[in-house]
C-alpha positions, -999 to 999 in steps of 0.1 A, spaced: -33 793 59 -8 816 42 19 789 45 -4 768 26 -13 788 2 25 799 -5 32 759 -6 2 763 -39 23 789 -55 55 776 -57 39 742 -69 24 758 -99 63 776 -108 71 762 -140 105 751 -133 135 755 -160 166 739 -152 198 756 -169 175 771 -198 161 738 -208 122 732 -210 109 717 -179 98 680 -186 63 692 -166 57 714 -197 48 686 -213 14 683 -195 11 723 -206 11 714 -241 -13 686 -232 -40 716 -220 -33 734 -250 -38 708 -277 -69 696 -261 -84 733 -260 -72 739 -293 -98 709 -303 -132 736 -293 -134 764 -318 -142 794 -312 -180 786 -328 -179 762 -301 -170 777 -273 -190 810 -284 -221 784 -284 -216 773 -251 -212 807 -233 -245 815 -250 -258 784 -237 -250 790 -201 -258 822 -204 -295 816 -216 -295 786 -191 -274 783 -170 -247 761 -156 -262 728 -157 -229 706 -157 -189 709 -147 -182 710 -186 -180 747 -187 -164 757 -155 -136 734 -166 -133 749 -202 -132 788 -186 -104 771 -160 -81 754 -183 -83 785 -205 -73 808 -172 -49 785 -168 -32 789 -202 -39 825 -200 -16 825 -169 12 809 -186 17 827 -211 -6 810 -237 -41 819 -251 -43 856 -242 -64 860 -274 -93 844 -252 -87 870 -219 -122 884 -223 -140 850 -231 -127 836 -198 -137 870 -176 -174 864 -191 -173 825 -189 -155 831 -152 -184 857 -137 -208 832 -150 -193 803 -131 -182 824 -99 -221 833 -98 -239 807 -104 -218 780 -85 -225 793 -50 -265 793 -60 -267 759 -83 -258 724 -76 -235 724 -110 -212 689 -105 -197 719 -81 -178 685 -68 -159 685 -96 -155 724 -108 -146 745 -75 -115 728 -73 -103 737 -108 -115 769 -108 -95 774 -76 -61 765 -96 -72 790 -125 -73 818 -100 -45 808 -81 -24 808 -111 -36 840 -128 -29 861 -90 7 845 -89 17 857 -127 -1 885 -122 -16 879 -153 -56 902 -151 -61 926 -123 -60 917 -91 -98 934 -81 -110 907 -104 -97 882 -86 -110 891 -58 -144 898 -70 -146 861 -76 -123 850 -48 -156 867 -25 -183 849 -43 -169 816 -39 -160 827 -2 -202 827 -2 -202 789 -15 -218 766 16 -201 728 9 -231 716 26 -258 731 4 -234 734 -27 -221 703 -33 -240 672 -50 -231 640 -31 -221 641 3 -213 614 27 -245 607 56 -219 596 80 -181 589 83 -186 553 81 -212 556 50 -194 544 18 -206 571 -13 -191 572 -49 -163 585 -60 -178 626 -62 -172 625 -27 -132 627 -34 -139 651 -56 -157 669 -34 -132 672 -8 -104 680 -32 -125 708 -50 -132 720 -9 -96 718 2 -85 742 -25 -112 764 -15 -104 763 20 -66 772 2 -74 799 -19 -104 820 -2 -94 816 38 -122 799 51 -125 766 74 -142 736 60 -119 712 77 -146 688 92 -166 682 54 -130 675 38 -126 650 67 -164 636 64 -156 629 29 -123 616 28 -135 594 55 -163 581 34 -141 573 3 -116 550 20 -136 527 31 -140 517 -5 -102 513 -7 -93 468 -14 -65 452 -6 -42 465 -32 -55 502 -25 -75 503 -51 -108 521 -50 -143 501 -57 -164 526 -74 -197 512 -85 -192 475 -107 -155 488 -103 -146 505 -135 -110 506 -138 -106 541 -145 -125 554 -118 -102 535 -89 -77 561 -109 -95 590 -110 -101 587 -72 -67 582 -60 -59 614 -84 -82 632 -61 -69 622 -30 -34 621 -44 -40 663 -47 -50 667 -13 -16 650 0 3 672 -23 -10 703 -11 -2 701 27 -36 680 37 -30 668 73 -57 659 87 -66 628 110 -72 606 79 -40 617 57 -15 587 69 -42 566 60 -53 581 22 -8 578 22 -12 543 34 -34 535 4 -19 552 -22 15 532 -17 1 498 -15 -11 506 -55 24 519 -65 37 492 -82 6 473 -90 -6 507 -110 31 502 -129 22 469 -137 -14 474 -149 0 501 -177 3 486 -208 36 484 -232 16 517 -251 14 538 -223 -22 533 -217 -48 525 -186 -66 495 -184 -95 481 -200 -130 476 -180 -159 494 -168 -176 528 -177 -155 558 -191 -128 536 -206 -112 548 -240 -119 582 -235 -81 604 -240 -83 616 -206 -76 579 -193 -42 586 -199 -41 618 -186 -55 604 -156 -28 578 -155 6 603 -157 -14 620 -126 -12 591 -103 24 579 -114 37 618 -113 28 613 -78 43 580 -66 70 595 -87 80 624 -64 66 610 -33 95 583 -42 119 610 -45 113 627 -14 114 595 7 154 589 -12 147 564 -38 162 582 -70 157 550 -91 125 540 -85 109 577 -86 131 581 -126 109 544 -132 76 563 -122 83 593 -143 93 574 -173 61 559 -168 40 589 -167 56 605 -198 46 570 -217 9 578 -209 16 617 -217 32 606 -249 5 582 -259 -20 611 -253 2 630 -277 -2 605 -304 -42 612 -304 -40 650 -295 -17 654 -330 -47 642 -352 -71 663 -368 -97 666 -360 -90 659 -321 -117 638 -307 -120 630 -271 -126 590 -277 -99 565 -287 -112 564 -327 -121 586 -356 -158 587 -359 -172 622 -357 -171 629 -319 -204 644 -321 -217 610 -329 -207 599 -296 -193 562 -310 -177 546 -284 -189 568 -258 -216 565 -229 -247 593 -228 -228 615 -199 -200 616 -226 -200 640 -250 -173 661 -264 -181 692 -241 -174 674 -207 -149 650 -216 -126 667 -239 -117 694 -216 -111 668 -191 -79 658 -210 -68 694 -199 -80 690 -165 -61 662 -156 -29 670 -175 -24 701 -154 -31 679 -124 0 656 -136 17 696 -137 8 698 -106 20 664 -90 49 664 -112 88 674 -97 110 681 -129 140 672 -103 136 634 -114 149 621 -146 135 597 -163 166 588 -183 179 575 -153 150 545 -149 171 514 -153 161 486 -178 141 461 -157 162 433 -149 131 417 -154 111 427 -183 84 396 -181 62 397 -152 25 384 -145 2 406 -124 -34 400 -110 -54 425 -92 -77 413 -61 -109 396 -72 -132 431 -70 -113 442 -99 -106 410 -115 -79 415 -142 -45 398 -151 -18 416 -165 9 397 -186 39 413 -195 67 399 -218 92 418 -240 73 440 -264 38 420 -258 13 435 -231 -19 412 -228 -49 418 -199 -74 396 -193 -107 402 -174 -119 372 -158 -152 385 -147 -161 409 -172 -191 437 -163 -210 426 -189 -225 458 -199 -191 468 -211 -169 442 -214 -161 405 -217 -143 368 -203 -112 366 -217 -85 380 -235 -93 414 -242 -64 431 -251 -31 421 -270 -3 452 -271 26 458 -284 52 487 -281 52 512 -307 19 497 -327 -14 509 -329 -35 497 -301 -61 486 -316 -48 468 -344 -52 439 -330 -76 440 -296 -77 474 -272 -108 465 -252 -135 437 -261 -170 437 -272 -203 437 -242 -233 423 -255 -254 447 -251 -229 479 -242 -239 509 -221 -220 529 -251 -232 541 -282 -215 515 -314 -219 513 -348 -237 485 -349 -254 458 -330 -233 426 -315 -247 386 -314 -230 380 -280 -200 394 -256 -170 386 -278 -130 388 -266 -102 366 -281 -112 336 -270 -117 293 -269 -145 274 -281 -162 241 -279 -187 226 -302 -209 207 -275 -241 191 -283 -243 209 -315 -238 244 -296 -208 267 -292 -199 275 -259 -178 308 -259 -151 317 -234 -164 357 -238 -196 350 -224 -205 358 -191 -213 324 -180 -179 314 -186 -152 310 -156 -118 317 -156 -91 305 -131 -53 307 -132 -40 279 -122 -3 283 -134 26 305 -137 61 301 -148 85 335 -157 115 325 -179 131 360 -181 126 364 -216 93 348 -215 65 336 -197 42 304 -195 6 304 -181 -22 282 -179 -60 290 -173 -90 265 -166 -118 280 -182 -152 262 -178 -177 269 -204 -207 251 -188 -211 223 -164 -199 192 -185 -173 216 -203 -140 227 -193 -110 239 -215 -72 244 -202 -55 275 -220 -18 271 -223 -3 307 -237 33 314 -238 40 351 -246 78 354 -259 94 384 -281 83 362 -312 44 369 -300 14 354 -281 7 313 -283 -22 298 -272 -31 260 -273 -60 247 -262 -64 213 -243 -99 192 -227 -122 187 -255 -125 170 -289 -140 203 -307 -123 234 -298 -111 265 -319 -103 303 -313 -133 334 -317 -106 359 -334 -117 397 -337 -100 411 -367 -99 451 -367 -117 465 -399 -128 506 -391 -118 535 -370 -145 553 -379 -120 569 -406 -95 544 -417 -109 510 -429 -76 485 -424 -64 459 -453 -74 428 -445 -59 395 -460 -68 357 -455 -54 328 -466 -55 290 -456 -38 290 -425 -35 327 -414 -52 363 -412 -29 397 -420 -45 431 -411 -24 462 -420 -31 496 -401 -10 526 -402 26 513 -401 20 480 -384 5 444 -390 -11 418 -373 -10 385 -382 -26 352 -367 -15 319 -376 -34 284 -375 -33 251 -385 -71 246 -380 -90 259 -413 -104 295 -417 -139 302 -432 -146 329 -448 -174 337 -433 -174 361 -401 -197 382 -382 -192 424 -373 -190 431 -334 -182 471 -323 -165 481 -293 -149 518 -284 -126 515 -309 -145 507 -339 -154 477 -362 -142 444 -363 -146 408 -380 -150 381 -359 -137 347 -375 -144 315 -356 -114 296 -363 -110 255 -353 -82 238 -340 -64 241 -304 -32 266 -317 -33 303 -322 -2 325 -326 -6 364 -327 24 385 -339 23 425 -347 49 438 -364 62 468 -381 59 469 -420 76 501 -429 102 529 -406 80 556 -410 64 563 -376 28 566 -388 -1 566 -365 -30 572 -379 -44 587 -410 -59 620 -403 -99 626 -414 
């Protein structure tokens, strides 16, 4: 156990490397931008909260971690005597209350770890809470727990066995065979690309879960089932690079999307395959990881420098809770952004230079994850596209849902698409599940590639190096079928549509952040929208009406334009060499 628990400490060094800031500070800055977003009114309210009632949620336990954390480091010592009272709460009520402990025991482990190794409050305190979560039973104390080793549960399992290995770690006691009954329960969920089916298979919770287990590896788990979690982590190596869009960011799809801590999420998982690369010799691939994980720690930068700092990817008032499901308010999931930045800190090795990832040799590239998951990634140049090809339809769409490029504002032109009837809180109300999209007039009735009656199959591929060709067969109903030709180059995305006599293109057109309203411009044969430093423009032969109808997503407002004709061309460009953002509210 002590070897262990030495193997903690000299993780959690900071390391400096001939008096330069370590690259891993990055993910400290991370923590302390997102704390910086509570007040002190805030976080005043919410000890009074728990006080009066008690810990009802993980929210809190996270908050008092992260801030131990900081206080450890150097940072934050203003708040020493918030985070002893917010810390006796938690260290009390946790072994009496099921709290989400699944998620909190784990991080309040790595705030008391830390804080005994820089010595940074007196050691009797420590211990004082060290022997009250020594008192914790994982069988009684934890919220979801596998029936059986061969009983698939969801993904607080993996947290439950990450948050009891660091127990086991930091207070000497043996809970080997729980940490084993649920790591056996969450890899039976693992697919063929060792990803992890959570519920509908929301693609940030395949993530979050290989995160948790990710953790585990890093500090010195070896039990019977570790080859295998290795085993599954390595088969999503290179699909996870390949799923990251040009911006840095995670995937679109499922529940919990668009929230900041996506990213921080992301930069976990890489920082991983990143030194597990190393340590097994391959220098150049491990520098491609990291570079990858500083993209998503840099695109979390962008959002974290805006004031005020919301937890959701746009600027309504994140009290409002736009974009955002019930279970995510500002409380939980800003804090989270902290949470998993220091487990990036954690998984990171500063040894590994990212300024030595080559240039692909091969910067175009088509990806498609197995059929639970149901996305294609294309990849060309500058352009990042996904496509989801049987959308959940409580949060998402058929289609093309997301056009990138590198360096521009995500959702200038698509981020994520629009559900009919989302299980997220929008501005307004939307007519039917909307991505980019074809259309048919058929009988007097459009049939819409978003909906979810609509079926997608890739039926062609062709990579030119500097560009690539695909086709899809998208069948609208049972008489009506369209063929989807796109070719994605430097010069943008092209789409042509082929198999009926009445076709045209739904086009979203980003209006409102919940802050900045964009400028939009129409004439005959094309649509301009300006936001921040960047513009989107879609060109057409087919003719444009003025007319259009508001659907909402996570990321705001937009116009959707039904546009005829079977050609499309998207570009987004840069309009000035300021490197603007966003506005701040």
């Amino acid at each position: 156990m002590d070897q262990k628990i030495n193997k903690l400490n000299r993780l959690n060094v900071l390391n400096e490397f001939n008096g330069v800031r370590a690259l891993r500070e990055i993910y400290i800055d991370i923590m302390d931008k997102s704390l910086s977003a509570y007040t002190q009114q805030r976080i005043d309210e919410y000890v009074r909260d728990v006080r009066e009632n008690g810990l009802t949620e993980h929210g809190f336990p996270r908050l008092a971690a992260n801030i131990g954390i900081l206080i450890a480091l150097g940072r934050r010592r203003e708040l020493v005597q918030h985070f002893i009272e917010m810390m006796d709460l938690c260290c009390d009520q946790i072994p009496r209350k099921k709290a989400a402990n699944d998620f909190s025991i784990k991080e309040i482990c790595f705030a008391l770890m830390l804080l005994g190794e820089k010595h940074a409050l007196d050691n009797a305190l420590i211990e004082k809470w060290r022997n009250q979560l020594r008192a914790f039973n994982p069988w009684k104390g934890y919220n979801i727990i596998a029936e059986s080793p061969d009983t698939p549960v969801n993904n607080w399992a993996a947290y439950g066995a990450a948050s009891e290995y660091m127990r086991m770690l930091f207070c000497g006691v043996d809970s080997s065979d729980f940490v084993d009954l649920q790591v056996s329960s969450q890899l039976l969920s693992f697919d063929e690309n060792g990803m992890y089916r959570d519920p509908n298979n929301p693609m940030v919770y395949d993530i979050v879960t290989r995160v948790q287990l990710a953790l585990l590896l890093r500090f010195g788990y070896t039990g019977k089932l570790a080859d295998e979690i290795r085993m599954n982590l390595d088969k999503s190596a290179e699909l996870t690079l390949k799923m990251q869009s040009v911006t840095g960011e995670m995937p679109y799809g499922g529940r919990s999307n668009q929230m900041l801590f996506n990213e921080a999420y992301l930069a976990a998982v890489l920082e991983y395959y990143a030194t597990t690369t190393a340590e097994r010799g391959d220098i150049k691939n491990a520098a491609i990881y990291k570079a990858a994980a500083l993209n998503a720690a840099n695109a979390l930068l962008k959002w974290l420098s805006l004031t005020p700092i919301s937890h959701v990817k746009n600027r309504y008032d994140a009290d409002s809770l736009i974009g955002c499901e019930d279970y995510a308010y500002f409380n939980k999931y800003m804090i989270t952004v902290a949470s998993m930045a220091y487990a990036a800190y954690l998984l990171a090795d500063d040894g590994i230079d990212a300024a030595d990832a080559p240039v692909p040799a091969e910067n175009c590239y088509l990806a498609q994850t197995g059929p639970d998951f149901h996305k294609v990634f294309v990849r060309a140049a500058d352009y990042f596209l996904e496509f989801d090809t049987n959308a959940d339809p409580h949060y998402d769409a058929n289609g093309l849902g997301r056009v990138h490029k590198k360096g521009c504002p995500s959702a200038i032109c698509l981020s994520v698409p629009f559900a009919r009837d989302p299980k997220y809180k929008t501005e307004g109300e939307n007519s039917s599940a909307m991505s980019i999209c074809g259309y048919a007039i058929h009988e007097g009735r459009y049939l819409i590639g978003a909906e979810p009656t609509s079926t997608y199959r890739l039926t062609e591929t062709r990579n030119n190096g500097d560009s690539i060709d695909f086709e899809f067969e998208c069948r609208l109903s049972e008489e009506v079928s369209l063929t989807e030709k796109y070719h994605v180059s430097r010069k943008g995305v092209d789409i042509t549509l082929s198999g009926h006599d009445n076709v045209g293109f739904m086009v979203p057109v980003f209006e409102f952040d919940g802050y900045n309203t964009t400028t939009i411009s129409l004439d005959k044969n094309s649509i301009r929208v300006e936001y921040g430093d960047s513009r989107c423009i879609y060109s057409f032969p087919g003719e444009l009406s003025n007319e259009y109808k508001h659907y909402y997503n996570r990321n705001g407002r937009y116009r959707v334009y039904a546009i005829s004709g079977n050609n499309l061309h998207i570009e987004i460009e840069k309009i000035s060499g300021e490197t603007l953002f966003l506005q701040d509210a």
